[in-house]
PQR file with spaces between the fields and no chain letter, atoms N, CA, C, O and H, PARSE charges and radii, in Angstrom:
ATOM       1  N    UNK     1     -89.817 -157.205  -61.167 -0.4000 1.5000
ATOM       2  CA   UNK     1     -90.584 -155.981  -61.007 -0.0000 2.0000
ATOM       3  C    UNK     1     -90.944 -155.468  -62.398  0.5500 1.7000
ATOM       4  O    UNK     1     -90.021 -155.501  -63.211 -0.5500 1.4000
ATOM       5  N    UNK     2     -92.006 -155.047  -62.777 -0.4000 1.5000
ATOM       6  CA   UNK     2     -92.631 -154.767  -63.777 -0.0000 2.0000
ATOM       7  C    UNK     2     -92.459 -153.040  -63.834  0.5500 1.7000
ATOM       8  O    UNK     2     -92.311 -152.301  -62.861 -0.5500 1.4000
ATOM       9  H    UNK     2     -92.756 -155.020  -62.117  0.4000 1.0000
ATOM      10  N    UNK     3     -92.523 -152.675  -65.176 -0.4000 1.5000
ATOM      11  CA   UNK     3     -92.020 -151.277  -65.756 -0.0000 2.0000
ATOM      12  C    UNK     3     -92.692 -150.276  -64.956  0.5500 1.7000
ATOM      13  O    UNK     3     -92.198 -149.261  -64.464 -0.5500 1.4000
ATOM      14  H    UNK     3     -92.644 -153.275  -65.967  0.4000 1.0000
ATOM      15  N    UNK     4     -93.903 -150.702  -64.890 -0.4000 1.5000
ATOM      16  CA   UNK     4     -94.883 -149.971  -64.012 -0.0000 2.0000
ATOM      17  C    UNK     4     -94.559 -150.001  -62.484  0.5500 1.7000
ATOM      18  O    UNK     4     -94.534 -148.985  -61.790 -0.5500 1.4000
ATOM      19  H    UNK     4     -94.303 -151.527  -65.290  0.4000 1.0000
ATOM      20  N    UNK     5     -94.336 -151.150  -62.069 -0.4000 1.5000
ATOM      21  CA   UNK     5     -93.829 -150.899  -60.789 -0.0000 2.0000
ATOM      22  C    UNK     5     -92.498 -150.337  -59.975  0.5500 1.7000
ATOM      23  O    UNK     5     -92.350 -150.230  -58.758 -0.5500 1.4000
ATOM      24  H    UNK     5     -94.357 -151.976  -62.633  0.4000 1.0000
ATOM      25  N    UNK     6     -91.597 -150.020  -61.027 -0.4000 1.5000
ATOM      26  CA   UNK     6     -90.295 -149.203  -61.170 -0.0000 2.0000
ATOM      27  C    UNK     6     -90.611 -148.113  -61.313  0.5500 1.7000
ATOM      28  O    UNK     6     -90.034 -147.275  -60.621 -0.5500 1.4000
ATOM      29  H    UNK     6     -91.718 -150.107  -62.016  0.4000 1.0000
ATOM      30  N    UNK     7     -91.863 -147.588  -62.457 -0.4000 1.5000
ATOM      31  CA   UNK     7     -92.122 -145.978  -62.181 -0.0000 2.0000
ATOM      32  C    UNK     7     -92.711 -145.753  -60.696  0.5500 1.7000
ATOM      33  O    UNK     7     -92.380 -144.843  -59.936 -0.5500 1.4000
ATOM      34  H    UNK     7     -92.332 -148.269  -63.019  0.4000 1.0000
ATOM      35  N    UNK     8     -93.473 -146.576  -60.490 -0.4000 1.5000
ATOM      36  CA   UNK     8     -94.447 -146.130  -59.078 -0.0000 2.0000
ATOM      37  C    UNK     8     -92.923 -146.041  -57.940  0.5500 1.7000
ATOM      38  O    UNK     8     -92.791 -145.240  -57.015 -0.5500 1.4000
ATOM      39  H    UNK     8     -93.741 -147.316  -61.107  0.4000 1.0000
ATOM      40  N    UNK     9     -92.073 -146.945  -58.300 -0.4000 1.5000
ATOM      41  CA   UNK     9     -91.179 -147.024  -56.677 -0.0000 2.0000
ATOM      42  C    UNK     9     -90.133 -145.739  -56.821  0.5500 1.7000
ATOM      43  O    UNK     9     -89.483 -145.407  -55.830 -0.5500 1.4000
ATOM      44  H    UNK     9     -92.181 -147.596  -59.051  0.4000 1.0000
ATOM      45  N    UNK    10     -89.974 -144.971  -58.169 -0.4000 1.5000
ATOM      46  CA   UNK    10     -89.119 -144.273  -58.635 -0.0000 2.0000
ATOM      47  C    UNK    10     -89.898 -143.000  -58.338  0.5500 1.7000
ATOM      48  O    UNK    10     -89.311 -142.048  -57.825 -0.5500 1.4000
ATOM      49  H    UNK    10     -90.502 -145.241  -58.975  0.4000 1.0000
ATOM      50  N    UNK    11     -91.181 -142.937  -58.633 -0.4000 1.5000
ATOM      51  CA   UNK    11     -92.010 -141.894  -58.130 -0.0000 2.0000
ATOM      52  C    UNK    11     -92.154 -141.936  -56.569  0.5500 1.7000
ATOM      53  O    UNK    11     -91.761 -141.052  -55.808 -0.5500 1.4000
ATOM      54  H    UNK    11     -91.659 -143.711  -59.050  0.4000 1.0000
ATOM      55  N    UNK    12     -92.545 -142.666  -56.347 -0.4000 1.5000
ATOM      56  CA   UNK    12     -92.725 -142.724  -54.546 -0.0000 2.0000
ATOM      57  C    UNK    12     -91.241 -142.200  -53.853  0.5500 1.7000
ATOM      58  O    UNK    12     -91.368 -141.644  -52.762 -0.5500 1.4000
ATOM      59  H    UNK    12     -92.864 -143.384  -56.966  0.4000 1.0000
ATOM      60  N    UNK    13     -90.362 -142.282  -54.193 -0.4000 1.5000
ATOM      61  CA   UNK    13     -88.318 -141.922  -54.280 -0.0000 2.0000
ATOM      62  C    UNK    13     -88.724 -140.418  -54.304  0.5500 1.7000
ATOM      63  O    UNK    13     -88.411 -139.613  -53.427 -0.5500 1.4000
ATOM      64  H    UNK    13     -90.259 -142.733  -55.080  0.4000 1.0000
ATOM      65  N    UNK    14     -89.378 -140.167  -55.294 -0.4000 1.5000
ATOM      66  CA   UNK    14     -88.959 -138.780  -55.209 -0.0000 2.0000
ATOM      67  C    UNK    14     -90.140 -137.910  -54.681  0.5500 1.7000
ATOM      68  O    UNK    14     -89.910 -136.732  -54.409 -0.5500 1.4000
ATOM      69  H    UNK    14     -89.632 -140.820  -56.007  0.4000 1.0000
ATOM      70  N    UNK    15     -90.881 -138.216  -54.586 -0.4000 1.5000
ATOM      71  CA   UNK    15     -91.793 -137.515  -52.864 -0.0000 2.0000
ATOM      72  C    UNK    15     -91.482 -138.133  -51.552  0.5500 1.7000
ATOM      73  O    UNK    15     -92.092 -137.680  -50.583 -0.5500 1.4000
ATOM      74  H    UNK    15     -91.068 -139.173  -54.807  0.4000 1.0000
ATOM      75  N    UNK    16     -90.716 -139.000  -51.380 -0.4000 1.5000
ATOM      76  CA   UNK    16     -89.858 -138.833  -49.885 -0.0000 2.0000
ATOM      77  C    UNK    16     -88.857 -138.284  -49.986  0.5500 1.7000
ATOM      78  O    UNK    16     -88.217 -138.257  -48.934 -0.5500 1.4000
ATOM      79  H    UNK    16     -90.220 -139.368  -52.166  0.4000 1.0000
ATOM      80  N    UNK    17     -88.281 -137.679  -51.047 -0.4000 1.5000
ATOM      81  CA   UNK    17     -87.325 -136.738  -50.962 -0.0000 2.0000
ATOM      82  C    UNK    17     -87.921 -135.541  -51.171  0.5500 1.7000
ATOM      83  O    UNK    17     -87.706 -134.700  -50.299 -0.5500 1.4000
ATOM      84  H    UNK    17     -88.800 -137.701  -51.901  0.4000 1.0000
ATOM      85  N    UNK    18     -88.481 -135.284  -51.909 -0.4000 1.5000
ATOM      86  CA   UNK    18     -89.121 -133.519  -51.468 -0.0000 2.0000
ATOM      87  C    UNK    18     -89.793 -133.488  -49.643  0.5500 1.7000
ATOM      88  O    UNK    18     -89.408 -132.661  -48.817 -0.5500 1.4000
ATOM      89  H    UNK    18     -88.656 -135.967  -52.618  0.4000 1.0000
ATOM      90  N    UNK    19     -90.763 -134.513  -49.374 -0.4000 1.5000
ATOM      91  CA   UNK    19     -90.628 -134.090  -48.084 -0.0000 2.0000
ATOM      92  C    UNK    19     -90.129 -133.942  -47.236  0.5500 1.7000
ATOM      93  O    UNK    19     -90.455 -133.140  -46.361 -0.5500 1.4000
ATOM      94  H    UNK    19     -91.075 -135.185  -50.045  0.4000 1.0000
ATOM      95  N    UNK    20     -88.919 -134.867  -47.222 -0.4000 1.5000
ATOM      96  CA   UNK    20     -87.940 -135.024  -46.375 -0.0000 2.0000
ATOM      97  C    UNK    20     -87.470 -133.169  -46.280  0.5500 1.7000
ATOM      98  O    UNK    20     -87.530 -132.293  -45.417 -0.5500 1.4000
ATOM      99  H    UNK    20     -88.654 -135.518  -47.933  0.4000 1.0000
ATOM     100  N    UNK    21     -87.041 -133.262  -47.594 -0.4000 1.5000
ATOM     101  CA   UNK    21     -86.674 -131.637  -47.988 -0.0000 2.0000
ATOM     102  C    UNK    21     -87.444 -130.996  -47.320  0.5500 1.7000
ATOM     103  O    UNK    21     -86.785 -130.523  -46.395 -0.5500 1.4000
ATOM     104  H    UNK    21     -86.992 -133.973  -48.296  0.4000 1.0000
ATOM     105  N    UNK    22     -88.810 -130.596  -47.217 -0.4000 1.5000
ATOM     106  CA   UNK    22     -89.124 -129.789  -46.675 -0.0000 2.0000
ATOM     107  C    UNK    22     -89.380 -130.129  -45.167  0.5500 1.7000
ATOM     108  O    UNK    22     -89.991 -129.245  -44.567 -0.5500 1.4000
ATOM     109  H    UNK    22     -89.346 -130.981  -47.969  0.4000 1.0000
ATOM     110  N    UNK    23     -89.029 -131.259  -44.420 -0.4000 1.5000
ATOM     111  CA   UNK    23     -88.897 -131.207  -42.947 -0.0000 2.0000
ATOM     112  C    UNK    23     -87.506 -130.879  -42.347  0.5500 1.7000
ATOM     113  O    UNK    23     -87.439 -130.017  -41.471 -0.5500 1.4000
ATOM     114  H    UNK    23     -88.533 -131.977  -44.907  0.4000 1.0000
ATOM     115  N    UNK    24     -86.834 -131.267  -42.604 -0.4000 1.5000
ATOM     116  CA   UNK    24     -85.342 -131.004  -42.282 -0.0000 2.0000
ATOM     117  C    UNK    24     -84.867 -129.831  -41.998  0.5500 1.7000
ATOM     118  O    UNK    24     -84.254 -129.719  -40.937 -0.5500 1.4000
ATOM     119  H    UNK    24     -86.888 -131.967  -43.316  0.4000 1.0000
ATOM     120  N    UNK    25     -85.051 -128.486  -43.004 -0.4000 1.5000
ATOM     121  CA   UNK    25     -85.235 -127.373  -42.227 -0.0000 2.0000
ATOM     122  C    UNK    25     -86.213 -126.590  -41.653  0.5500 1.7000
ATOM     123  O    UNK    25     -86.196 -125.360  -41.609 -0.5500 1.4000
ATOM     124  H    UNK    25     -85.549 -128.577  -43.866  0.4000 1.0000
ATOM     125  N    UNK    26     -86.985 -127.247  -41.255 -0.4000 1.5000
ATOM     126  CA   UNK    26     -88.133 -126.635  -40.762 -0.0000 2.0000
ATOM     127  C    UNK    26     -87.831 -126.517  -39.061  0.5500 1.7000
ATOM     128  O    UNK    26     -87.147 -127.303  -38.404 -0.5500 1.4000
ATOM     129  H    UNK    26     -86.999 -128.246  -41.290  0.4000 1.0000
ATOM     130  N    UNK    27     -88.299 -125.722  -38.733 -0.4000 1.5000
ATOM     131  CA   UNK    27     -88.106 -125.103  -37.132 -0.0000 2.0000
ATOM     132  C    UNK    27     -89.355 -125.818  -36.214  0.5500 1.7000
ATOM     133  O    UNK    27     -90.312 -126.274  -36.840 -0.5500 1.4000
ATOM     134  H    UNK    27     -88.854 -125.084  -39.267  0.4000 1.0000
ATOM     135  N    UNK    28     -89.339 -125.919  -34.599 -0.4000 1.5000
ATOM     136  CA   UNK    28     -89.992 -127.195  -34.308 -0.0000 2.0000
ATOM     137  C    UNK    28     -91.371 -127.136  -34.670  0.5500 1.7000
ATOM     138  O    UNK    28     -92.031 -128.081  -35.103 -0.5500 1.4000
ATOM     139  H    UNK    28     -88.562 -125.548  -34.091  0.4000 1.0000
ATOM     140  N    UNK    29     -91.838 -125.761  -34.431 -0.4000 1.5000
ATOM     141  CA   UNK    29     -93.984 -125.195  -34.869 -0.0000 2.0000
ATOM     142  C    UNK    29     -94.201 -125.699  -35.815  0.5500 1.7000
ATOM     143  O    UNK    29     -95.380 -126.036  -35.926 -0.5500 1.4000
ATOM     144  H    UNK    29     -91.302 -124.993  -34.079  0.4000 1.0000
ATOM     145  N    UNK    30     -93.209 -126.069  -37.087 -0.4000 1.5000
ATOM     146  CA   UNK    30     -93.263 -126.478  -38.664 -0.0000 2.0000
ATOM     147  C    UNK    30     -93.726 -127.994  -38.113  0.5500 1.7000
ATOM     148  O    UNK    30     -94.835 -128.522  -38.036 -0.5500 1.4000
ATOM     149  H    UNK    30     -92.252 -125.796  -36.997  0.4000 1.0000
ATOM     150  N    UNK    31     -92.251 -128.502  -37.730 -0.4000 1.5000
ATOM     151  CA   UNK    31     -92.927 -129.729  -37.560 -0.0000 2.0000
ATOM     152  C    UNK    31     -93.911 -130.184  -36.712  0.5500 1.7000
ATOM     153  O    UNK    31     -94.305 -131.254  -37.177 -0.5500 1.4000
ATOM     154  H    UNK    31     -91.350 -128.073  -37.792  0.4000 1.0000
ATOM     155  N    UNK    32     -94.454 -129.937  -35.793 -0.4000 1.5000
ATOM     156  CA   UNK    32     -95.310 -130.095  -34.756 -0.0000 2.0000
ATOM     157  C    UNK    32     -96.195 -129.684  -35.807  0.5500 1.7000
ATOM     158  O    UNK    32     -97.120 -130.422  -35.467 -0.5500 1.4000
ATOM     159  H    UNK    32     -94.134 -129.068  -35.416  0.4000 1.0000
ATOM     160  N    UNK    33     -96.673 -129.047  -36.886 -0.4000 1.5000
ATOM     161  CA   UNK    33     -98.509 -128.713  -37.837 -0.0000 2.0000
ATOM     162  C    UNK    33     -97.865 -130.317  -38.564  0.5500 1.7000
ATOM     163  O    UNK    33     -98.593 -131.309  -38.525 -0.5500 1.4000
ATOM     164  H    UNK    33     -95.921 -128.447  -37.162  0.4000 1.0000
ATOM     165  N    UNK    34     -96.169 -130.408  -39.323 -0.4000 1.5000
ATOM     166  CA   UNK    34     -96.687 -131.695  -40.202 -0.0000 2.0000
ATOM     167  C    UNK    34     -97.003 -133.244  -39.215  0.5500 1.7000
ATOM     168  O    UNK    34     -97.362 -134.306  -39.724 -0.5500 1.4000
ATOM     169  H    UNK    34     -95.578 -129.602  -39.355  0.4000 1.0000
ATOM     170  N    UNK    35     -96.798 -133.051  -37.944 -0.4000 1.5000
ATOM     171  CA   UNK    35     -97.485 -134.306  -37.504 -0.0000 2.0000
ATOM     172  C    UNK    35     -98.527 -134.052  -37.246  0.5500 1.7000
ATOM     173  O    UNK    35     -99.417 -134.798  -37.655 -0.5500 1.4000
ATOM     174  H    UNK    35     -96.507 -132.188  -37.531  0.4000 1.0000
ATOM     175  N    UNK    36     -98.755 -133.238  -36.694 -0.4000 1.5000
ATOM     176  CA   UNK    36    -100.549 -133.206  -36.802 -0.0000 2.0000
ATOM     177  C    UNK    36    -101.214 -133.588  -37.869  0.5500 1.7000
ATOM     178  O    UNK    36    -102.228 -134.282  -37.788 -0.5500 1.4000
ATOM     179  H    UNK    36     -98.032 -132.633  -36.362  0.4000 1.0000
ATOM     180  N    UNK    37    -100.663 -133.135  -39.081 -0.4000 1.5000
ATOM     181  CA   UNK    37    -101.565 -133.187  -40.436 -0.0000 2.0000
ATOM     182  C    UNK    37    -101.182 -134.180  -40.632  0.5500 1.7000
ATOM     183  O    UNK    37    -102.051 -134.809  -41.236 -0.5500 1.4000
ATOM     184  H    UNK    37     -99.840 -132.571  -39.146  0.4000 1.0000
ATOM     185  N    UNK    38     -99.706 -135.169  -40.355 -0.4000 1.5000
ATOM     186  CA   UNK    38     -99.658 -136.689  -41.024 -0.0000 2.0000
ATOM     187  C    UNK    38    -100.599 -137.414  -39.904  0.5500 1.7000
ATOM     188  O    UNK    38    -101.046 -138.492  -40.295 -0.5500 1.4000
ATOM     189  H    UNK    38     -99.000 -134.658  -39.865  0.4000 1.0000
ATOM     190  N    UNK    39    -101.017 -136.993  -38.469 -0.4000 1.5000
ATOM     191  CA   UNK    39    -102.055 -138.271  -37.424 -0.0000 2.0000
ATOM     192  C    UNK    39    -103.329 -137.638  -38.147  0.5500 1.7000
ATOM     193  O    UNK    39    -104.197 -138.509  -38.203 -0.5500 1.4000
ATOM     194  H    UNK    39    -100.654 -136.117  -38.151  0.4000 1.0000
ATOM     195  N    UNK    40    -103.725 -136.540  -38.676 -0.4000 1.5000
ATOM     196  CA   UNK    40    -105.337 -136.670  -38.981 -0.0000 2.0000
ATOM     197  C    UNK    40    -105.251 -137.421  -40.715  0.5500 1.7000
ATOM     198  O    UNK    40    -106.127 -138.031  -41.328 -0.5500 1.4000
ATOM     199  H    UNK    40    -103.019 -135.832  -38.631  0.4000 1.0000
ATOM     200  N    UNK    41    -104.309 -137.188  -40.989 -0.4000 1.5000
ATOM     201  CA   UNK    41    -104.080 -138.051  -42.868 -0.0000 2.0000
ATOM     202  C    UNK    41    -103.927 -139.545  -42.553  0.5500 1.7000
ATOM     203  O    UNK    41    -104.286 -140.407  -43.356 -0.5500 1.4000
ATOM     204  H    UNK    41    -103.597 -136.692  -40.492  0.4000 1.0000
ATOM     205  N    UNK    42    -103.400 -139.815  -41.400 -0.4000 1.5000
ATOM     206  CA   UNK    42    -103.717 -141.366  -40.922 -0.0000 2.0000
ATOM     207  C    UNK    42    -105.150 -141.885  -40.402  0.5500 1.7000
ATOM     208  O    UNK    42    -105.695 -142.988  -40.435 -0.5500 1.4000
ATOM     209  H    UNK    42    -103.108 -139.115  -40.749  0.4000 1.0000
ATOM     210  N    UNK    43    -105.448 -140.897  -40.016 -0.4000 1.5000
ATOM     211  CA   UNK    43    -106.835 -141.309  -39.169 -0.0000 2.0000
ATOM     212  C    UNK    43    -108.463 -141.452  -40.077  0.5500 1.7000
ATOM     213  O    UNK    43    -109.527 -142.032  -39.864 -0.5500 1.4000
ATOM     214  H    UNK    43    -105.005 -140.001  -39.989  0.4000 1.0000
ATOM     215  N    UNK    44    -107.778 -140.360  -41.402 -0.4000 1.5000
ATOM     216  CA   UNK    44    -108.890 -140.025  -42.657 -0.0000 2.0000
ATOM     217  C    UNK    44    -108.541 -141.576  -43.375  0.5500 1.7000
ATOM     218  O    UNK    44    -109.424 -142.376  -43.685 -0.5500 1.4000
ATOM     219  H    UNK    44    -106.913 -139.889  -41.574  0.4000 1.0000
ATOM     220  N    UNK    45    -107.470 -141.747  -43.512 -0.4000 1.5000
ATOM     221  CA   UNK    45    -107.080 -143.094  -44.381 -0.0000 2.0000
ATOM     222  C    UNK    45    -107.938 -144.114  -43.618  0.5500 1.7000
ATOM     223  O    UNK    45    -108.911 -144.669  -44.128 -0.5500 1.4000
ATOM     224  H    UNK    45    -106.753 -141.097  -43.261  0.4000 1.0000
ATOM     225  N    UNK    46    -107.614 -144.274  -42.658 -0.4000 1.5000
ATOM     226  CA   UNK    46    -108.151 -145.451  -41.598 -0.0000 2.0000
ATOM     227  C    UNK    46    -109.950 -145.715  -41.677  0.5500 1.7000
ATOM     228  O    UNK    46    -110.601 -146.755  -41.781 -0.5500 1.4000
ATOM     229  H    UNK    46    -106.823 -143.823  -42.244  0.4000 1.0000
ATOM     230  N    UNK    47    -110.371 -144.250  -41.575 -0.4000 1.5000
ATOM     231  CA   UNK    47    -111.969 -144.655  -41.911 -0.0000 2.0000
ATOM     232  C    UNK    47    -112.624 -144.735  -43.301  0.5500 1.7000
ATOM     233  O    UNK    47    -113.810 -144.802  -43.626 -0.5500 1.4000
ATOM     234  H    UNK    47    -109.843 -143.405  -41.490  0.4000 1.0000
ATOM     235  N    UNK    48    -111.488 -144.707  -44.024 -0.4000 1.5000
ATOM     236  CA   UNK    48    -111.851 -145.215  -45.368 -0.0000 2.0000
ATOM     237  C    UNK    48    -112.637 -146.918  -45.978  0.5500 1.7000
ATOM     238  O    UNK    48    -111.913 -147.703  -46.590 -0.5500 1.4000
ATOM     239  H    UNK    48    -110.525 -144.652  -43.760  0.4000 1.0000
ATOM     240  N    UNK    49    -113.396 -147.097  -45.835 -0.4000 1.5000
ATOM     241  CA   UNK    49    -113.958 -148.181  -45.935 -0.0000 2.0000
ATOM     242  C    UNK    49    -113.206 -149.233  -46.517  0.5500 1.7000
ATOM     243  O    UNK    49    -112.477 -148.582  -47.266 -0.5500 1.4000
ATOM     244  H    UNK    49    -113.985 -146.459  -45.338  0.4000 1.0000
ATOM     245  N    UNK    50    -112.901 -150.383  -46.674 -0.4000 1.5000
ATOM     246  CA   UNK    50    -112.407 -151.399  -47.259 -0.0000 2.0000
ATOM     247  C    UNK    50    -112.928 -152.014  -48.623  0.5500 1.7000
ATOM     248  O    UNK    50    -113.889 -152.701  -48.276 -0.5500 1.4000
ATOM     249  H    UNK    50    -113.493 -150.912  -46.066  0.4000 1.0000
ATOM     250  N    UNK    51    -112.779 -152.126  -50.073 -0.4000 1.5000
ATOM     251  CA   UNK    51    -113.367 -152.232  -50.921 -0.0000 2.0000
ATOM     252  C    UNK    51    -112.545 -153.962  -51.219  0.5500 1.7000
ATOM     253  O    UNK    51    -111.365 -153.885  -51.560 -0.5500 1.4000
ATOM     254  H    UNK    51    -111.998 -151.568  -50.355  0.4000 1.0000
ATOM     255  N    UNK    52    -113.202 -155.558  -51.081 -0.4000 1.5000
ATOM     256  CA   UNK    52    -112.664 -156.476  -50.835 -0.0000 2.0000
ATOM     257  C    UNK    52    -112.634 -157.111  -52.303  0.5500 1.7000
ATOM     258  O    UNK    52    -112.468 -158.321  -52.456 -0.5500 1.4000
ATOM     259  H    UNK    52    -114.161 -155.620  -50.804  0.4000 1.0000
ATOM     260  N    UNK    53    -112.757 -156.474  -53.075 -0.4000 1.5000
ATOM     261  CA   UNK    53    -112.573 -156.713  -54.584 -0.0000 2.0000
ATOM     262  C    UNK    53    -113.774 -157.354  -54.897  0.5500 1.7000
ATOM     263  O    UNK    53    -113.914 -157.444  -56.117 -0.5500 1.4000
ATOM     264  H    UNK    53    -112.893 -155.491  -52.950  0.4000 1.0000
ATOM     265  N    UNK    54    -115.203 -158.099  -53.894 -0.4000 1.5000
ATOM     266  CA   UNK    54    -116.102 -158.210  -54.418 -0.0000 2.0000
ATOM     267  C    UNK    54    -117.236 -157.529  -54.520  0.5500 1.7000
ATOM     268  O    UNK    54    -118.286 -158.172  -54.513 -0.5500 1.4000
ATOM     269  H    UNK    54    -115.090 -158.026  -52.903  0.4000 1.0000
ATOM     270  N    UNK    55    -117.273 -155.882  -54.653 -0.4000 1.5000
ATOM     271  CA   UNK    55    -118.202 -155.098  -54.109 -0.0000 2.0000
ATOM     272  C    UNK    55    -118.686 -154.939  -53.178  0.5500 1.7000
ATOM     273  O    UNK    55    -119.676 -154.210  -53.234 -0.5500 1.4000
ATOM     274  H    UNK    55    -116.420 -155.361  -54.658  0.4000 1.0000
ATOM     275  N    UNK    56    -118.346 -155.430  -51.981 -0.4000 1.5000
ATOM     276  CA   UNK    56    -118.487 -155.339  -50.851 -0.0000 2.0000
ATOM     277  C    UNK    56    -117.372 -154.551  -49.784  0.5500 1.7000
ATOM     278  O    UNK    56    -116.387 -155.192  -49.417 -0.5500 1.4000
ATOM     279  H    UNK    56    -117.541 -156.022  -51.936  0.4000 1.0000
ATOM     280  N    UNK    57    -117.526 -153.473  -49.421 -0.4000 1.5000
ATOM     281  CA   UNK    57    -116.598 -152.683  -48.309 -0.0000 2.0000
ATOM     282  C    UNK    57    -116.763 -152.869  -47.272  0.5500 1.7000
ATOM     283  O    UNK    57    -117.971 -153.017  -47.085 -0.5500 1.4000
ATOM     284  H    UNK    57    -118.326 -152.952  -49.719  0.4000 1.0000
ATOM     285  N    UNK    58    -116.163 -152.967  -46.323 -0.4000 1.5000
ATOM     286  CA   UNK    58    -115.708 -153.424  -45.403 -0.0000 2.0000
ATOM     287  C    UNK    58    -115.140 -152.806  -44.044  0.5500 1.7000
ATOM     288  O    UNK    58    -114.569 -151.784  -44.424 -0.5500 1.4000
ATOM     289  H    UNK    58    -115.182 -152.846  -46.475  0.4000 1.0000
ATOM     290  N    UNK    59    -114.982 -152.905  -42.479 -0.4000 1.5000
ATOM     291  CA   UNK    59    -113.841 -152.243  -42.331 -0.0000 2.0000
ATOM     292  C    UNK    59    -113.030 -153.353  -40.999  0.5500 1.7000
ATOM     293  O    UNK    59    -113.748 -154.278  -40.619 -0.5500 1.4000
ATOM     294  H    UNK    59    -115.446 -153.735  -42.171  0.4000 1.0000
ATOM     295  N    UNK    60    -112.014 -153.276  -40.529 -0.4000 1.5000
ATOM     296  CA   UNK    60    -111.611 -154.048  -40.068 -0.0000 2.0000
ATOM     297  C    UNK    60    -112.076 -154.443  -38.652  0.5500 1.7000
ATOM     298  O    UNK    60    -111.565 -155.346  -37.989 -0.5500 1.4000
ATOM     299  H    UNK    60    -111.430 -152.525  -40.837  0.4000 1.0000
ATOM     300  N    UNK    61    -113.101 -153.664  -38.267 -0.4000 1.5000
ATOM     301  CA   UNK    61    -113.505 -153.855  -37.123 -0.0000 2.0000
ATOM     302  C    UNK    61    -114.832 -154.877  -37.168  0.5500 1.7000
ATOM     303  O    UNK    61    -115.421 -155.312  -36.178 -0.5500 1.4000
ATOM     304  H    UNK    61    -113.516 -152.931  -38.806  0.4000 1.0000
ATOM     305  N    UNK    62    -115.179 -155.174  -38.697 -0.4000 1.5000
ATOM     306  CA   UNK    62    -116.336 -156.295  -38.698 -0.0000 2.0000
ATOM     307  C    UNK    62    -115.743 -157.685  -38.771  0.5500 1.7000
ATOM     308  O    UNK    62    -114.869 -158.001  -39.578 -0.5500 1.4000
ATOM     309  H    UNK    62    -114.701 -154.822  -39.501  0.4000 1.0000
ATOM     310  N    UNK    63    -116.120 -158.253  -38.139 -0.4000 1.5000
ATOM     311  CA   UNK    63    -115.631 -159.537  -37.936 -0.0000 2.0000
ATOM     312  C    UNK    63    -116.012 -160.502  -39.063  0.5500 1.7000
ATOM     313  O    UNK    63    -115.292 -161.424  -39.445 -0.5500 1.4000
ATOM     314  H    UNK    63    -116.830 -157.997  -37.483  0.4000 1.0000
ATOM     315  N    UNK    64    -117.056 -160.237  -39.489 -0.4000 1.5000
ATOM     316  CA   UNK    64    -117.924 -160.677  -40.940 -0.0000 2.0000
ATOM     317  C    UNK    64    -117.063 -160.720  -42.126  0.5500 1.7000
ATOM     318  O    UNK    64    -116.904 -161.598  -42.973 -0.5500 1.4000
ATOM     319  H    UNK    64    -117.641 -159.488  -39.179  0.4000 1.0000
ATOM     320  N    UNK    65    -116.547 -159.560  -41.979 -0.4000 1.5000
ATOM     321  CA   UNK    65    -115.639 -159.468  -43.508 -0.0000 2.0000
ATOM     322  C    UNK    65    -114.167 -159.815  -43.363  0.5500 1.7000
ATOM     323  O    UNK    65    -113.456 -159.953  -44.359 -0.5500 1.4000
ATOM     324  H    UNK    65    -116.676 -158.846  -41.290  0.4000 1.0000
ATOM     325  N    UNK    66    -113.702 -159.957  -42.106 -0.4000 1.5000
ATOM     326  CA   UNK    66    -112.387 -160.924  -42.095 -0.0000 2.0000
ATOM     327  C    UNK    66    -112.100 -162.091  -42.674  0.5500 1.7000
ATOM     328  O    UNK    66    -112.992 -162.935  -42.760 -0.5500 1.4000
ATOM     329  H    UNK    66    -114.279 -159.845  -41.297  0.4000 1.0000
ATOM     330  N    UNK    67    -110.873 -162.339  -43.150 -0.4000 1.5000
ATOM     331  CA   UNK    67    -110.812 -163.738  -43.816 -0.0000 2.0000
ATOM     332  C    UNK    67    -109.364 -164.432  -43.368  0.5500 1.7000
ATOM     333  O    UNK    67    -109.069 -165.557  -43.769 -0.5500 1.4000
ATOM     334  H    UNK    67    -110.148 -161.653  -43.080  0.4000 1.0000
């Protein structure tokens, strides 16, 4: 694993621990808005186009750009 990829996994460590932090005591209305906001932050990710490293984007529903 490369230096860089130890900061990224060491960083990524410590925003699942602040969120965690902030779900754990949260009461159920709390959590019931953060799943909502994590299915529409999934759903925004999802129609994000596919960029296939040859300038060409993509999305998984074209059969064209599968490989």
């Amino acid at each position: 694993m490369s230096e860089d990829d130890q900061k990224e996994a060491e960083a990524l460590g410590r925003d699942l621990i602040w969120t965690i932090g902030l779900i754990t005591p949260s009461g159920p209305g709390v959590r019931q808005r953060i799943a909502l906001a994590y299915n529409q932050a999934q759903q925004l990710v999802a129609s994000i186009l596919k960029d296939n490293g040859d300038g060409h984007t993509s999305t998984d529903a074209d059969p064209a750009c599968r490989q």
